[in-house]
Every structure is written in C-alpha cells, then in structure tokens.
GUMARVO-430680 format. One line per 4 residues: number of its first residue (from 1); their letters; for each residue x, y, z of N, C-alpha, C, O, CB. Coordinates in steps of 0.02 Angstrom, whole numbers, always signed. Glycine has a CB too. Example, Ala and Ser with C-alpha at 12.3 -4.5 7.8 and 13.67 -1.06 7.14 Angstrom:
residues 2
1	AS	+660/-284/+390/+615/-225/+390/+660/-165/+390/+712/-166/+423/+565/-224/+452  +642/-112/+354/+684/-53/+357/+645/+2/+394/+670/+57/+402/+704/-30/+286 $
***
This chain:
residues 182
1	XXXX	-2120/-24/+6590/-2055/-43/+6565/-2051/-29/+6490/-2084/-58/+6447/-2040/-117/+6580  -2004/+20/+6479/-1984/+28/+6383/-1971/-23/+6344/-1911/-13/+6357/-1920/+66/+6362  -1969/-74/+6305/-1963/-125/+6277/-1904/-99/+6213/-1904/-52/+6173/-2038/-153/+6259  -1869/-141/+6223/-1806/-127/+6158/-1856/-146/+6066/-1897/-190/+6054/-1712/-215/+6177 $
5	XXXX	-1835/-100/+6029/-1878/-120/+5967/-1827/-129/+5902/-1819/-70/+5885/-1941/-56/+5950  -1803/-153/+5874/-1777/-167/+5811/-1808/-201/+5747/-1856/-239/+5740/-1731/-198/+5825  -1755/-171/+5696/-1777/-196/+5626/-1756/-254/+5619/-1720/-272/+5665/-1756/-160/+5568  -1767/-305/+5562/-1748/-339/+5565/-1733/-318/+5461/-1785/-326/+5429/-1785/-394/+5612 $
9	XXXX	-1690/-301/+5432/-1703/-311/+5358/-1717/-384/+5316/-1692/-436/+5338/-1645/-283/+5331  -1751/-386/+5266/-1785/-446/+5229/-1742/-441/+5165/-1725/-386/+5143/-1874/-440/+5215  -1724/-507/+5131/-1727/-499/+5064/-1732/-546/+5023/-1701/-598/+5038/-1686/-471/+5047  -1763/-545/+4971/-1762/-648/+4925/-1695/-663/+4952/-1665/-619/+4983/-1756/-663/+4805 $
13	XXXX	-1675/-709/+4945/-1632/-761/+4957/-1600/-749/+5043/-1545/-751/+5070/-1572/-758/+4891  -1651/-739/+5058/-1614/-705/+5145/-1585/-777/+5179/-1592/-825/+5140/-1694/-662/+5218  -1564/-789/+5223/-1554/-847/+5234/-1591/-872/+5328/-1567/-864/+5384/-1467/-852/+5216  -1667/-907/+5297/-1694/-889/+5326/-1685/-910/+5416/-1716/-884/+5462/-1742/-899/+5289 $
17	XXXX	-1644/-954/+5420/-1639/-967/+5498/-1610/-908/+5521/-1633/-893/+5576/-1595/-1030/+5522  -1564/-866/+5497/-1524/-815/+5502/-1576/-740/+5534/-1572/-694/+5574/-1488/-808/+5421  -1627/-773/+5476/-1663/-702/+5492/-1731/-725/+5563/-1745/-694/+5615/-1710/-667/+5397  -1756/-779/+5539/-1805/-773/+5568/-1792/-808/+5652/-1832/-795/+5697/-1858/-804/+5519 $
21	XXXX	-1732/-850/+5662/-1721/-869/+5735/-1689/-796/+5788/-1687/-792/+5850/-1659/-940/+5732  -1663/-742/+5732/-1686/-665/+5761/-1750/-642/+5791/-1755/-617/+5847/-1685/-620/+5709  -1801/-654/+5747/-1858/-632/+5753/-1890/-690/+5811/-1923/-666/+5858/-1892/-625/+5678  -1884/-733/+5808/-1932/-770/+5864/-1899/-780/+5934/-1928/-793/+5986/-1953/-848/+5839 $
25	XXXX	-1796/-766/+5922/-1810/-763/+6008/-1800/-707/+6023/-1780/-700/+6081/-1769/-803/+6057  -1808/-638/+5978/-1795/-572/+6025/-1871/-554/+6032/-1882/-506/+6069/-1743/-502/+5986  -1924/-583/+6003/-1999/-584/+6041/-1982/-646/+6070/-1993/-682/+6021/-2078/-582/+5994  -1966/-682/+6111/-2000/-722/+6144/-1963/-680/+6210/-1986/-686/+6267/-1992/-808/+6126 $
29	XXXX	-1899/-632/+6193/-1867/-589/+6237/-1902/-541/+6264/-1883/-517/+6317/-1818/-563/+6213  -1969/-514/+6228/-2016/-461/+6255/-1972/-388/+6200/-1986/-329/+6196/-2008/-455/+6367  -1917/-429/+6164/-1913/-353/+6118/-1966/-362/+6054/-1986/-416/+6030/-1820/-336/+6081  -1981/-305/+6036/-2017/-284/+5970/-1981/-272/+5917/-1941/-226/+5912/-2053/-228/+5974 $
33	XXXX	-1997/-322/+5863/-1963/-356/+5819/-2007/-334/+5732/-2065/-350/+5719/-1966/-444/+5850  -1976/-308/+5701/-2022/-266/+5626/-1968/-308/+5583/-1907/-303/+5589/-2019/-151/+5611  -2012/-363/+5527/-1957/-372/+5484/-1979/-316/+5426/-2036/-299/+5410/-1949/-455/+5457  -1930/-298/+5407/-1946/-263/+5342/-1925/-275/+5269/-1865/-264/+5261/-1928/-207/+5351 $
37	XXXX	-1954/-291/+5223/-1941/-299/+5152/-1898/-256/+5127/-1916/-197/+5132/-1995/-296/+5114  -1835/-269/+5095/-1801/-225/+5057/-1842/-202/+4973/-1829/-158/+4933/-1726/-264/+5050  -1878/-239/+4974/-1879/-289/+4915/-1929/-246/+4868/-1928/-254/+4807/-1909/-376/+4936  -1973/-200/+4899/-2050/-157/+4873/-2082/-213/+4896/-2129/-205/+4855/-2071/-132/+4780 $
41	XXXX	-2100/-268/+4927/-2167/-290/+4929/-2141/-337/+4986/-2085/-353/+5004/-2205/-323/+4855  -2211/-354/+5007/-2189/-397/+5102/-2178/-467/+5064/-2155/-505/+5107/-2281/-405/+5189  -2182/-491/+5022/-2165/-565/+5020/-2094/-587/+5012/-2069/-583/+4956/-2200/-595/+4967  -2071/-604/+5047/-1990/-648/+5046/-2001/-708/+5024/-2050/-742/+5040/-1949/-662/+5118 $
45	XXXX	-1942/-731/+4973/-1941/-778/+4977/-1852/-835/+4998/-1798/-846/+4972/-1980/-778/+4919  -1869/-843/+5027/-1775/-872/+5042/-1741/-903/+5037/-1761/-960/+5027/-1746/-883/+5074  -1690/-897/+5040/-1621/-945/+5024/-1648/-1031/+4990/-1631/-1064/+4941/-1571/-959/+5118  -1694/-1039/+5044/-1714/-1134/+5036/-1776/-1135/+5025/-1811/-1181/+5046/-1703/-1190/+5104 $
49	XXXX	-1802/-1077/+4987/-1883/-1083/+4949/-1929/-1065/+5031/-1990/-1068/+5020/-1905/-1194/+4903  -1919/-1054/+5083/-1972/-1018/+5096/-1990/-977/+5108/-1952/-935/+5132/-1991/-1024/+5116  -2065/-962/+5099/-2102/-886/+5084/-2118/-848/+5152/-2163/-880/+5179/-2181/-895/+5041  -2106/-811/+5178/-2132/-771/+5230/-2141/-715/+5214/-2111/-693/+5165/-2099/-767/+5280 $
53	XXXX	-2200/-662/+5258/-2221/-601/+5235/-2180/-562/+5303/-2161/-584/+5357/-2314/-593/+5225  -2177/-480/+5264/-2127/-446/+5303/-2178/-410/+5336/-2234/-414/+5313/-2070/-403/+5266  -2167/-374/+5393/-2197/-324/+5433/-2225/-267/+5385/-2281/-245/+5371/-2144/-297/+5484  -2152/-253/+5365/-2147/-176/+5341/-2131/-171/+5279/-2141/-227/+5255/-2100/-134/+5375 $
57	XXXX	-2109/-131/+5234/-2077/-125/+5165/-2040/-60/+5184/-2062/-19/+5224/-2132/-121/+5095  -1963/-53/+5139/-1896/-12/+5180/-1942/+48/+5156/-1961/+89/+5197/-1793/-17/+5146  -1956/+50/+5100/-1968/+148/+5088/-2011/+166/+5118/-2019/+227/+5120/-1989/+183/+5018  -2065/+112/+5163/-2098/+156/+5222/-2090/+165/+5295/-2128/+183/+5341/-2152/+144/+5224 $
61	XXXX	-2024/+147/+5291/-2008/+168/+5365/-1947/+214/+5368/-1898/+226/+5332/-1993/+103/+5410  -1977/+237/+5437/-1936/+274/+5458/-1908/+263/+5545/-1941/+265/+5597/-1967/+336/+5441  -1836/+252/+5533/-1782/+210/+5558/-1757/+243/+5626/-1713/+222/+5663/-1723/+204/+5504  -1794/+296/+5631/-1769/+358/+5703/-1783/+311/+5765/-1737/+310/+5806/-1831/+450/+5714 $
65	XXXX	-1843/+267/+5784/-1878/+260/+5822/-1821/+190/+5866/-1809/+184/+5926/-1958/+250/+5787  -1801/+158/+5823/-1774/+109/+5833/-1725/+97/+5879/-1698/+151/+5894/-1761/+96/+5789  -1695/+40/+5916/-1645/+58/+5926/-1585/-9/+5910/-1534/-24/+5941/-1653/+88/+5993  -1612/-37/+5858/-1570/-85/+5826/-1582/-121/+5771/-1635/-145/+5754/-1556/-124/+5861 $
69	XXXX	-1518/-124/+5738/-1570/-161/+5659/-1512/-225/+5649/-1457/-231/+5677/-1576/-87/+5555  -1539/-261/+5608/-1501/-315/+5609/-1515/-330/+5528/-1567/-319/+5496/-1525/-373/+5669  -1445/-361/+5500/-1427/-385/+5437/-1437/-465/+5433/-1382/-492/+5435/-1352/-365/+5423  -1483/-509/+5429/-1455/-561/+5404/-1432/-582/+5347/-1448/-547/+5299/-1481/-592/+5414 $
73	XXXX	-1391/-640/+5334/-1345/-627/+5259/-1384/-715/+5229/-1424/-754/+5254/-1217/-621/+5275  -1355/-714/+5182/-1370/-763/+5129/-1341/-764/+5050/-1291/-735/+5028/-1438/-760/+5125  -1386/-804/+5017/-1350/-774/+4948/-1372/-716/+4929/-1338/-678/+4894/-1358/-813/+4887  -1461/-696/+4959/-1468/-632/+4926/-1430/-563/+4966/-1447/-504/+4956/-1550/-621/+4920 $
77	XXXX	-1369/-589/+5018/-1338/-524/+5029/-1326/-483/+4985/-1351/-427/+4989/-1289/-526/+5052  -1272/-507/+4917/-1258/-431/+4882/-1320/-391/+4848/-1320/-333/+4830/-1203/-440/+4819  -1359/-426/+4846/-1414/-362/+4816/-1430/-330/+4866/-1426/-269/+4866/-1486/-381/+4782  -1454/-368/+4923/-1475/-307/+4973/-1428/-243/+4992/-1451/-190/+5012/-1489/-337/+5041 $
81	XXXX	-1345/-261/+4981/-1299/-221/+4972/-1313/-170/+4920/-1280/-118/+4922/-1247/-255/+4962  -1342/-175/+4889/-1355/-151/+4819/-1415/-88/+4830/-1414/-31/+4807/-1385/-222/+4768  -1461/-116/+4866/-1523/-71/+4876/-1504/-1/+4916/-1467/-6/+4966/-1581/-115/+4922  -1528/+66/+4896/-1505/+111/+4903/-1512/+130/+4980/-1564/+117/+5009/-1528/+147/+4857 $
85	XXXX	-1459/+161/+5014/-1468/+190/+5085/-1483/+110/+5140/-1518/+115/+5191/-1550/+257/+5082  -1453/+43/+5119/-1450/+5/+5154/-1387/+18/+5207/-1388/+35/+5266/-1454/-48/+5118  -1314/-1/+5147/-1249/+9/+5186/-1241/+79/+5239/-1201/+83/+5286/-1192/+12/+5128  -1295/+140/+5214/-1261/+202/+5230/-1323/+208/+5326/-1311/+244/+5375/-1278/+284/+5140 $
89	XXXX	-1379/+161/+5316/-1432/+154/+5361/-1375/+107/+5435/-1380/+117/+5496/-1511/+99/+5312  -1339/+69/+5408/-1304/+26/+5447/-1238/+50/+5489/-1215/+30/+5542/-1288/-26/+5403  -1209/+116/+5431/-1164/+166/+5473/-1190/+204/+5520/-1163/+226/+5570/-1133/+212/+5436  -1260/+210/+5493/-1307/+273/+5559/-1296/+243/+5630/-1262/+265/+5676/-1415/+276/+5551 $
93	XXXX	-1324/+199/+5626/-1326/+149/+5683/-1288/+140/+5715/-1295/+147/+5776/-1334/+101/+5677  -1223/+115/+5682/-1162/+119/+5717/-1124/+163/+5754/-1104/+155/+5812/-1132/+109/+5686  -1113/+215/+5711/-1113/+296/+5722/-1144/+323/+5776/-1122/+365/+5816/-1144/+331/+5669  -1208/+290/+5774/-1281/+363/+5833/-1253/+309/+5889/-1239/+345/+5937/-1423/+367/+5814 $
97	XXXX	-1238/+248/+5905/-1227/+224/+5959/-1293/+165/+5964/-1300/+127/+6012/-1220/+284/+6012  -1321/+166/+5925/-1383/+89/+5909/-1332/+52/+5890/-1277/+63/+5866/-1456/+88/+5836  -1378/-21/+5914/-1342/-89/+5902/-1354/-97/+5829/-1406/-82/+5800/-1372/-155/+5947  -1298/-123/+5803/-1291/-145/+5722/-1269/-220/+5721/-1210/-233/+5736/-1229/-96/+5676 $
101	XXXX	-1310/-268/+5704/-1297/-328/+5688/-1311/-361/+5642/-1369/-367/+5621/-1308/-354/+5719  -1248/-395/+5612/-1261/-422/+5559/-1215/-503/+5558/-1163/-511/+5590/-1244/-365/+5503  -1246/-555/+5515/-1229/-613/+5521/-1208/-644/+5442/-1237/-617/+5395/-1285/-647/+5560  -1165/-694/+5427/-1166/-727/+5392/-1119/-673/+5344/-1069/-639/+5360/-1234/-755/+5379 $
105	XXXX	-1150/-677/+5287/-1130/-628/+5230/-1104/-555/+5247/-1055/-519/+5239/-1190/-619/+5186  -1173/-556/+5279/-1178/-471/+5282/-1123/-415/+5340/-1113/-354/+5340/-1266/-459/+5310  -1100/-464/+5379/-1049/-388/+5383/-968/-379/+5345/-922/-343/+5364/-1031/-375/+5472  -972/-422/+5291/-926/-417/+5254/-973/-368/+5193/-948/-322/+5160/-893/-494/+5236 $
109	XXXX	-1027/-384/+5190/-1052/-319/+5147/-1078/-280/+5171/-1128/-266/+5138/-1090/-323/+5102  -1070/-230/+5242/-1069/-176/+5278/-1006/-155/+5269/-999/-97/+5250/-1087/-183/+5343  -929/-208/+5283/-895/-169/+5316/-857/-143/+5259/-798/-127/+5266/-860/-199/+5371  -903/-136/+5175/-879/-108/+5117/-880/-32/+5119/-854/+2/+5075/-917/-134/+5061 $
113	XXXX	-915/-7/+5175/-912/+52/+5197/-862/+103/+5240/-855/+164/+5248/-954/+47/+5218  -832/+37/+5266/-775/+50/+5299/-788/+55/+5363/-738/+66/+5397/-743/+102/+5279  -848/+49/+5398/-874/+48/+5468/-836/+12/+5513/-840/+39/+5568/-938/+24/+5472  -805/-34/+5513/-788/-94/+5550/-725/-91/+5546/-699/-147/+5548/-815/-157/+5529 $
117	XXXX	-674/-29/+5539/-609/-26/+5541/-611/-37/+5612/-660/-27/+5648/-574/+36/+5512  -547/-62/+5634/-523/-83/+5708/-584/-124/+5749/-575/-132/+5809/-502/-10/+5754  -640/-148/+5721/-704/-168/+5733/-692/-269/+5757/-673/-313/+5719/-755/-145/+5647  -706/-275/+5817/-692/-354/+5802/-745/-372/+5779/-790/-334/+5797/-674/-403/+5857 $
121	XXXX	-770/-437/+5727/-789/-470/+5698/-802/-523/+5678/-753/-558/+5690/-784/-460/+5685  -859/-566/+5642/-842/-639/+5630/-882/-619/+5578/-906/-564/+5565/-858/-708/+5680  -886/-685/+5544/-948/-690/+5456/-929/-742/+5424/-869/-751/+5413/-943/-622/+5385  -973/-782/+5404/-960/-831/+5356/-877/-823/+5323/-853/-770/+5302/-1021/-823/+5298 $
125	XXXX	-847/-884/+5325/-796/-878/+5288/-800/-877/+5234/-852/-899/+5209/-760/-908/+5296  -753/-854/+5196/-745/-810/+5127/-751/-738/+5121/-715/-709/+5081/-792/-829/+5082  -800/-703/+5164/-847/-666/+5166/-836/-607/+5214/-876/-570/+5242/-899/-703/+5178  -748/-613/+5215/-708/-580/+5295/-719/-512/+5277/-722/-499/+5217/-610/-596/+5314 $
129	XXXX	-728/-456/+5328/-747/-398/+5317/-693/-375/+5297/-641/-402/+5316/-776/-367/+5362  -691/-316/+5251/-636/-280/+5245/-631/-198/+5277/-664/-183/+5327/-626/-283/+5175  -596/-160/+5250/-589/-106/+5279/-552/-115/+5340/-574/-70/+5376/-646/-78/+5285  -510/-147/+5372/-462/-154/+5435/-497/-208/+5470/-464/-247/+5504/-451/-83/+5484 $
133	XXXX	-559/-213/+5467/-589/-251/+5518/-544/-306/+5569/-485/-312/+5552/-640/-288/+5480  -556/-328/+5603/-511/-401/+5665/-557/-444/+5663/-604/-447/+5703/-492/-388/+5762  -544/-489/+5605/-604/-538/+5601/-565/-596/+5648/-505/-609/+5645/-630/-565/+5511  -622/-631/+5696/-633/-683/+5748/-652/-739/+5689/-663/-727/+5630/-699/-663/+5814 $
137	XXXX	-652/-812/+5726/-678/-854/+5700/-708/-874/+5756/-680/-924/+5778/-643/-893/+5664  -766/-852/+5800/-816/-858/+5852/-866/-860/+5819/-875/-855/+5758/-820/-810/+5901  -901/-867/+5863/-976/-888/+5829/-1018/-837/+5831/-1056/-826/+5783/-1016/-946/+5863  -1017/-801/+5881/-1024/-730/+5882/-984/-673/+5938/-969/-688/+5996/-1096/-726/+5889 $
141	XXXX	-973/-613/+5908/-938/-561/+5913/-975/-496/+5939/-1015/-470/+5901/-910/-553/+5853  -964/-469/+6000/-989/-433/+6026/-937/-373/+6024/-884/-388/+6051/-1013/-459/+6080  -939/-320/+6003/-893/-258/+5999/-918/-209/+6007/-924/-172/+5957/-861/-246/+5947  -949/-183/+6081/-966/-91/+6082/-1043/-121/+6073/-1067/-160/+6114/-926/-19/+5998 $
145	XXXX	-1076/-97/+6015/-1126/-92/+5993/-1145/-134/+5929/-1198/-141/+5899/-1130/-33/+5989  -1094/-156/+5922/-1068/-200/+5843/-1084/-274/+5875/-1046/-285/+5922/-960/-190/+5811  -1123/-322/+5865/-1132/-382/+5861/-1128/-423/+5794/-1175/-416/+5755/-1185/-387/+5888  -1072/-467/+5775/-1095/-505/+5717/-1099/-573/+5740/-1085/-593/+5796/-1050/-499/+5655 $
149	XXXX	-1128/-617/+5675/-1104/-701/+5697/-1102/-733/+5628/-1123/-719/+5572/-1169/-752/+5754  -1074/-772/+5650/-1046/-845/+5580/-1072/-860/+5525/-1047/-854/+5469/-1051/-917/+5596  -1136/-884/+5545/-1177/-915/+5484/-1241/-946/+5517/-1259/-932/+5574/-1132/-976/+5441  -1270/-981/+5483/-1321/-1007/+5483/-1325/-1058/+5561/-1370/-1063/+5603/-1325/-1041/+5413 $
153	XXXX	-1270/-1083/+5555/-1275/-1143/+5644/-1263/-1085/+5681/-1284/-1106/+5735/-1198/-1221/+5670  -1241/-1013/+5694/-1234/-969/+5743/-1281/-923/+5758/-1275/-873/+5793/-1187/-941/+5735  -1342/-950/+5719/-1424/-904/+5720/-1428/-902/+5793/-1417/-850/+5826/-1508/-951/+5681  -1442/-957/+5818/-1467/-944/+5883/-1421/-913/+5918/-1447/-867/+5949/-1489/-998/+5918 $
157	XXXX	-1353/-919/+5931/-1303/-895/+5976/-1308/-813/+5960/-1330/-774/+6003/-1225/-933/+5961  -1289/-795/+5910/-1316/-727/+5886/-1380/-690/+5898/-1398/-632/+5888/-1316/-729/+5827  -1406/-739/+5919/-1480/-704/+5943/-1491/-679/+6009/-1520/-627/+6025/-1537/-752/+5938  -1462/-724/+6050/-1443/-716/+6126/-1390/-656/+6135/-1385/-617/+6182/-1408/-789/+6157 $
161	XXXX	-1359/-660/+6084/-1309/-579/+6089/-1330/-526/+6089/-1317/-482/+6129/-1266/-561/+6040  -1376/-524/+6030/-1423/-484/+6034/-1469/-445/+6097/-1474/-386/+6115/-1453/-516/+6003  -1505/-527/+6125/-1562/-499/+6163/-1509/-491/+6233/-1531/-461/+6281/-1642/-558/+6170  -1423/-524/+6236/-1392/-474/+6298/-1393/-423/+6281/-1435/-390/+6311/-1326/-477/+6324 $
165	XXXX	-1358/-389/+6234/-1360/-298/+6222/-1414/-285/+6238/-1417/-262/+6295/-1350/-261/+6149  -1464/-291/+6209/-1518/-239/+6231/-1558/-252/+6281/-1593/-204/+6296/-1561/-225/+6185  -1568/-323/+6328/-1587/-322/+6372/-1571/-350/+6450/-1605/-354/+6502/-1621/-332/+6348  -1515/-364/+6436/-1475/-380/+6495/-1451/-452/+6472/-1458/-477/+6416/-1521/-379/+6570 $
169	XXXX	-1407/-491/+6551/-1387/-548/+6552/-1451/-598/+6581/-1456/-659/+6574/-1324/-546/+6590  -1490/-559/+6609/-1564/-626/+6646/-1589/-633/+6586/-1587/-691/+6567/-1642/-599/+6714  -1617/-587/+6540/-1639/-597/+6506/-1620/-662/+6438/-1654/-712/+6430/-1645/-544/+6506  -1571/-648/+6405/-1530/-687/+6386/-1507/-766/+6422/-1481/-815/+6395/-1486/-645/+6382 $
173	XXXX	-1520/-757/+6473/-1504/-834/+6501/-1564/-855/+6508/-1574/-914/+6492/-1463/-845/+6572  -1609/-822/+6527/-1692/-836/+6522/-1705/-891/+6440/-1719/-949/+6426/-1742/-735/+6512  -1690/-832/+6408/-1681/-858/+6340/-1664/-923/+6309/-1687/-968/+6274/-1642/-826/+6319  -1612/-906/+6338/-1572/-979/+6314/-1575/-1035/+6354/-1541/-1077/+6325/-1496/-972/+6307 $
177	XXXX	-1599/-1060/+6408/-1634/-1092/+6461/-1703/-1115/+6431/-1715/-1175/+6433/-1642/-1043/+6524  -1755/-1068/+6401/-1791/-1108/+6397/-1794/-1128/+6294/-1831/-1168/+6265/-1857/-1077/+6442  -1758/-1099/+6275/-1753/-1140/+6216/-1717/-1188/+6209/-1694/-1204/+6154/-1739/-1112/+6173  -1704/-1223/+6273/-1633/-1268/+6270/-1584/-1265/+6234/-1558/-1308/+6198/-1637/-1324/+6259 $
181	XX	-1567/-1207/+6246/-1484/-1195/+6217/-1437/-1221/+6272/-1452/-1216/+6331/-1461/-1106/+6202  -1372/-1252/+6246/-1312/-1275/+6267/-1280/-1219/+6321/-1225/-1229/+6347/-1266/-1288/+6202 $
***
C-alpha cells in the first residue's frame, strides 16, 4: 500500500497546536509526515514558548515527491510569508493538483498570491483571504484540493480533513473515533 506523504512547514512563532495536532494525527493516520524548518535550522520555537525540532530545513528539500504540504499560521505567519519561494511553493500545489492546506493566519497569507480566487475558505478572523476568495466561517473548508481551517480550536477538525483527502472517509473516522473526537 503507497502511503500519502506531506510537508508540514515550521516557523518561530508557529502556532503550535496548529502545527503539530497535523503532525500527530496524520501519523497516527499511517500518512508520512516531514516537518520542515523555514527558518535555516531545525529548532522551532512557538507561538507559547515551545521548542520542537524540525525533520527537515526548506533549502534542503525538494518538494516533487510529496503530495501535500500544509501551512500552519500563528503570529510568525507573516515572516514565513516573507521567506523566499514559500507563497509561490503553495501555488505549485494548488496548481499540479496536490492538497494545499493551510490554517489560521496562513491562507490569508497565501491567498496574497491570488490562488484562492473563487476558492471557498475559512482563517482566523481578521485574517480573511483576499484576492476574491468565499470566505466560510466553518471550522474547516474543504474545496477541490484546497483545505483550510479557523484557528487554533479547529487543529484537530482540520486534521481529519486532511487525513479524508488523502486517505479516505474509514480512515478519518478511524481517526477521529479513537482520539475521541465529537
């Protein structure tokens, strides 16, 4: 059986339920999960002071293999906006037909690219995508290949979105069944 594999991007101030309740239920899903440092070096540190080390660091990977990357947002979204070939890595995706997900902050700082025209959507309020986007106030938003979610209380629900796209509905109820989700 092929196993679905995605990125997960890292950055100081990431906001870490955002990022890391990604990472623990799309492995507990059987997908393969790479966080990667935007940052030059594997140490994160986040939003609420804690430190985790990244898989990977961005300038050594290479992003072909994948077939989904995910944004979590926080305060350190706009820098990671900032870091070169992030926003333009997140159109690929979208574009080649890989899942692109992003939460919180961050697909209001994707959809500065303009990706998410006619795109439905959700994201932290304030933080509404622009470029045409149809921002939802759901918790999370499934569109095509486009998954976003809310914020920080929509980690887990966003995660299960996730592991439906890429690995079905058993899987995902599997999921959420035994993490006692609602």
């Amino acid at each position: 059986m092929i196993m679905s594999k995605i990125a997960v991007l890292c950055n100081d101030g990431v906001e870490e339920i955002e990022c890391l309740t990604v990472v623990d239920f799309c492995r507990r899903a059987g997908i393969e999960v790479l966080t990667v440092s935007v940052t030059g070096k594997r140490q994160i540190m986040g939003a609420h002071q804690i430190c985790f080390h990244a898989d990977e660091v961005y300038n050594d990977m290479n992003f072909e293999e994948f077939d989904g990357i995910v944004y979590p947002g926080g305060p350190g979204t706009g820098v990671l906006g900032e870091k070169p070939g992030v926003k333009e890595l997140a159109q690929k995706f979208l574009n080649s037909g890989k899942m692109l997900a992003a939460i919180c902050a961050a697909p209001g700082m994707i959809s500065e690219t303009g990706i998410l025209k006619e795109k439905h959507a959700t994201g932290y309020p304030g933080c509404n995508p622009q470029g045409g986007a149809i921002w939802s106030e759901d918790t999370a938003v499934t569109d095509g290949n486009l998954i976003t979610g809310k914020g920080p209380g929509a980690a887990a629900e966003f995660s299960i979105a996730i592991i439906r796209y890429l690995e079905g509905d058993a899987k995902a109820d599997t999921i959420r069944t035994s993490t006692m989700m609602p």
